[in-house]
N, C-alpha and C positions, 0 to 999 in steps of 0.2 A: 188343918194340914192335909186331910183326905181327900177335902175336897178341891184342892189348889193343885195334888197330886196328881187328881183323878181331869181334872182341866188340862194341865202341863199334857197328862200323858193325850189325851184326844186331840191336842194339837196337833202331839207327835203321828198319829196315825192319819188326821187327815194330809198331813204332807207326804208321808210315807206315799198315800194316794193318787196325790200330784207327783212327787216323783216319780211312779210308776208309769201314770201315763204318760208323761214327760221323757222317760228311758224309753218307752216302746216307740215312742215317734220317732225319735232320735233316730232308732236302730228301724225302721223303716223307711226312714229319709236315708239313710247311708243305705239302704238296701236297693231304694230307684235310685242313687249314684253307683254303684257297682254295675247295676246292668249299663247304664249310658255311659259306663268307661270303656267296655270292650274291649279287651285283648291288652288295656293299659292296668300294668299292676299295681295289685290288691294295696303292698304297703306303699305309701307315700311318706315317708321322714321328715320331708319339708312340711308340709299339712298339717301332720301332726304336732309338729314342734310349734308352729305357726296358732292350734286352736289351743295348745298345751299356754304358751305365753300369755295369750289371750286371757285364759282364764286365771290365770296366777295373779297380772296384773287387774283382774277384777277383783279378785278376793278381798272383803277389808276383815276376814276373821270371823270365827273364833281358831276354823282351823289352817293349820298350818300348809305352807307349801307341800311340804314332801308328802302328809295327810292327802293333799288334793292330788298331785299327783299323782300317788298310789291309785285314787278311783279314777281317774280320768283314766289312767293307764288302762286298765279294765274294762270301762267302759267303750274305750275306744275299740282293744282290744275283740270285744265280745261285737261288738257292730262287723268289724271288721271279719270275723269268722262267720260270719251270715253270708259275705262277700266268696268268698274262699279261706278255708283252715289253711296255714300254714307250717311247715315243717325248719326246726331253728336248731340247727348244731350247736353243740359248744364241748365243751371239755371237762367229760365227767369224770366219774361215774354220779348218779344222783345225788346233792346236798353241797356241791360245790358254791366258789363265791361267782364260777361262770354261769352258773345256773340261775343266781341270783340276778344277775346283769340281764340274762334271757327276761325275767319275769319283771325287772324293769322297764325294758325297754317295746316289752311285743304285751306285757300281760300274758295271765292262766290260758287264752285262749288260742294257744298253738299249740303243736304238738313239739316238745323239747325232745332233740334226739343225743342221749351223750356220747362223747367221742373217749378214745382211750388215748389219744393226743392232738395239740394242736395241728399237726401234719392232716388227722384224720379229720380235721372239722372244716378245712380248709378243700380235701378231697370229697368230701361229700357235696360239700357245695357244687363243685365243679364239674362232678358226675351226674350232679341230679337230684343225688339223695336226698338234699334238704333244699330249699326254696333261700335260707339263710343261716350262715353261723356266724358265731361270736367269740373272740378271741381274744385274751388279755394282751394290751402292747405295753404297757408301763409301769409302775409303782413309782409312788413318792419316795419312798423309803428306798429302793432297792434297784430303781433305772428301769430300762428298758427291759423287754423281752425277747431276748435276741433272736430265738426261734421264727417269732410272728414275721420281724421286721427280714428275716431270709426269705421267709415265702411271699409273703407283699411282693419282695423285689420281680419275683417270676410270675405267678398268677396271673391269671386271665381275669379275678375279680375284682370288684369297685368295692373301697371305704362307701358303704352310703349313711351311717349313722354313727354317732359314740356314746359313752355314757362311761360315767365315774362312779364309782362304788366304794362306799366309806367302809373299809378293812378291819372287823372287829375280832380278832384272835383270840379262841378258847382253849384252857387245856383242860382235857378230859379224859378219864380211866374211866375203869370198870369198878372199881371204889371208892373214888373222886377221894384218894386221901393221896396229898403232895408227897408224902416221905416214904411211899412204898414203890415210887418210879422209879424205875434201872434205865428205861429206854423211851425216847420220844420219836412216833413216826410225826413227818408230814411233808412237804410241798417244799421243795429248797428255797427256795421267796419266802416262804412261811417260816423257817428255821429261820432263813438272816431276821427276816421283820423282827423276831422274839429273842437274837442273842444277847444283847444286852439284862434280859428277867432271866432266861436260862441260865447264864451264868452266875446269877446270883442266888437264884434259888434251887437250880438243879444242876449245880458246876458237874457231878461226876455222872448225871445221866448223858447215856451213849444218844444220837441224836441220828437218827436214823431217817433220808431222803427216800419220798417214794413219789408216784408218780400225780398224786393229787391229795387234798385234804381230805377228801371225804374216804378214797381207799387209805388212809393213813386210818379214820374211826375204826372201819371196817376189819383193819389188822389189830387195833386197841382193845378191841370188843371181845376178839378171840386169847389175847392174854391176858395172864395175868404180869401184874408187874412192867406193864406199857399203858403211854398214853398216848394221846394223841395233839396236835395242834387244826384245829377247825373252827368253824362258824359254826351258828346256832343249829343251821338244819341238818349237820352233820351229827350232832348231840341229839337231835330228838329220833334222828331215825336212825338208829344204833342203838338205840337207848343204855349212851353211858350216859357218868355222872360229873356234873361239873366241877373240878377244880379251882378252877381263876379264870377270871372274864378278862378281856381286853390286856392282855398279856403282853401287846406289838409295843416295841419301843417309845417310835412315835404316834401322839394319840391322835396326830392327823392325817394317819397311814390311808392313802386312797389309791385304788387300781383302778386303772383307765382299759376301758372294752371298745374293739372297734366292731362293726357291723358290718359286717361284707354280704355282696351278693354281684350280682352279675348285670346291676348298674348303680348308677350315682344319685344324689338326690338334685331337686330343681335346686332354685334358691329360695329362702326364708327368711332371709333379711338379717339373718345371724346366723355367719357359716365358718367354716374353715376347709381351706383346700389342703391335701396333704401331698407332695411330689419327693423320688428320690432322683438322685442326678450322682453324675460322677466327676469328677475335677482332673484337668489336663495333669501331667507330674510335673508341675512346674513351680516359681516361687509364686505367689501371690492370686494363686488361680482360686483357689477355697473365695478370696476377699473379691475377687472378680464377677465371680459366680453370685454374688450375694447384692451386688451392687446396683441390678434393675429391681432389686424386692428393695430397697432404702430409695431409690431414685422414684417410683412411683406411689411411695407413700404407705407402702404396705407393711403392715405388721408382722412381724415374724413370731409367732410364741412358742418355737422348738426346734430344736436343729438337734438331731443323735448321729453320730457318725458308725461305721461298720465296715469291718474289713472287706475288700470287693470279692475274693476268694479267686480273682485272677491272675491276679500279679504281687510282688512281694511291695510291700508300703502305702498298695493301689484302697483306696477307700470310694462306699459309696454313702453320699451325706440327703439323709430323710428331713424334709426340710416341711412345719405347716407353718400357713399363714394365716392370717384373719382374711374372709371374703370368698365368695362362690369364685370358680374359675370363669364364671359367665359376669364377675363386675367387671365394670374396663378398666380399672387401675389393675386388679390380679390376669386379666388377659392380657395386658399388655409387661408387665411383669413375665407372661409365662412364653410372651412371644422373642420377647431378648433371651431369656435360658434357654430356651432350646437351639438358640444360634452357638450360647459358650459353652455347652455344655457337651460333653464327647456323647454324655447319656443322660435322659433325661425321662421319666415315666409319671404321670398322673394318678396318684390312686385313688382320688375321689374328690369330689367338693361334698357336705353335706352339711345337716345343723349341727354347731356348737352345742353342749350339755348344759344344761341349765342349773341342776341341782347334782 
């Protein structure tokens, strides 16, 4: 057994060794691509999506997608800060699930700036502050994020990426014992996701809306007889104690993040373009509106409507499709809407999420 131990493991470090050399090429090969792009930026989303697929479709095992994913992410990540560091808003304070979405989507090797709201992740970008933020536009469970989808509407930035985050909901005190809670803070998304267990197990605690998960630990941590609703990294850094895992109604609870910046991505062969448009007040104009995206073939996988904030009944309807705005089915598609459309804005083409 010692000695089949002692073999196993020298395998392991001669690959250790190959791999090593192997990551340093890598990240010198992307390092003479950075200088020959000049002035063309650092992130590429289509690129990356494109060498991410790549390898997914290579893999026959033992480990998993999201496994590979996680180092790809990394590694790409850590190549890409040899290029230039990047600065990525999102919506803190530290230990959020936007936090998480940042370190899916960019990996460790940015710099995460947290915002004290979606307004501020969105004006950071636009000032300068950050190079990219990330902002939640939807939940399975709970719809849209009406915030996000009012600022899209004005903003001067581009959708250039998305990513989907599987929603695991903790409750956690400071004594991790269920029958000493009076009050739960957390994230009003977070409270709907968990009414269904709350009422069952915590009917008369008071249920207390703040402005994120992770300042909900933060206030848990300082009472007694509070807990809190969060993700894991909200629990470790606070150091309360946990309660109940996965607490969310639905166990296929997932939030959807977009990536904004101050452009779009190419095409990568698997995209979605996301546009908001506004409809004449008339009968049959919503069905009008909708008729060169079915006439050219185009997939539609989401239409959310929202009040225009101009008129009284006036709606503006957020509409993506499947396909870059540079395929000539989705360009020709976006060249009739803009003739029926009183209003009509582009907020990005980029890659589809994968996992």
């Amino acid at each position: 057994m010692n000695k089949d131990l002692s073999r196993l493991r020298a395998q392991i470090d001669a690959l250790d060794g190959r791999l090593l050399l192997a990551l340093n090429q890598r990240a010198r090969l992307a390092h003479a691509v950075g200088k020959l792009k000049q002035g063309v930026k650092v992130y590429r989303p289509e690129r990356e999506a494109q060498v991410l697929r790549r390898i997914l479709a290579q893999s026959a095992g033992p480990l998993g997608k999201d496994a590979l994913a996680r180092v790809y992410a990394e590694i790409i990540s850590a190549c890409r800060a040899l290029e230039q560091p990047l600065a990525v808003a999102y919506l803190g304070p530290s230990g959020t699930f936007s936090e998480l979405a940042v370190l899916k989507v960019f990996g460790g090797g940015v710099r995460a700036q947290p915002c004290a709201s979606i307004d501020d992740v969105f004006r950071q970008v636009e000032n300068g502050g950050a190079d990219y933020g990330v902002a939640p536009v939807e939940n399975s469970s709970e719809g849209a994020i009406g915030r996000t989808h009012d600022l899209l509407l004005s903003t001067p930035l581009r959708i250039c990426a998305e990513t989907v985050l599987r929603v695991r909901q903790n409750l956690m005190s400071k004594s991790g014992a269920l029958k000493r809670i009076a009050r739960v803070y957390s994230h009003p998304q977070s409270l709907a996701q968990c009414n269904q267990w709350l009422s069952r197990r915590l009917p008369e605690a008071e249920r207390v809306p703040v402005a994120s998960n992770a300042e909900a630990a933060r206030l848990a941590a300082k009472e007694v007889g509070a807990a809190a609703i969060a993700g894991d990294a909200a629990l470790e850094r606070h150091g309360l104690k946990l309660v109940a895992r996965n607490i969310e109604d639905d166990p296929n609870n997932t939030t959807r993040f977009l990536v904004l910046g101050d452009h779009d991505a190419g095409p990568s062969g698997k995209d979605l373009t996301s546009i908001v448009m506004s409809a004449p007040n008339r009968p049959g104009a919503v069905h009008a509106l909708l008729t060169p995206i079915a006439k050219y073939g185009v997939s539609m996988t989401r239409l959310e409507s929202r009040p225009a904030r101009t008129g009284r009944w006036e709606y503006m309807f957020y509409v993506d499709v499947q396909g870059h705005r540079q395929d000539p089915k989705v360009a020709k598609a976006l060249v009739e809407l803009e003739k029926l459309a009183p209003f009509l804005k582009i907020l990005g083409s980029y890659p589809a999420a994968m996992l």
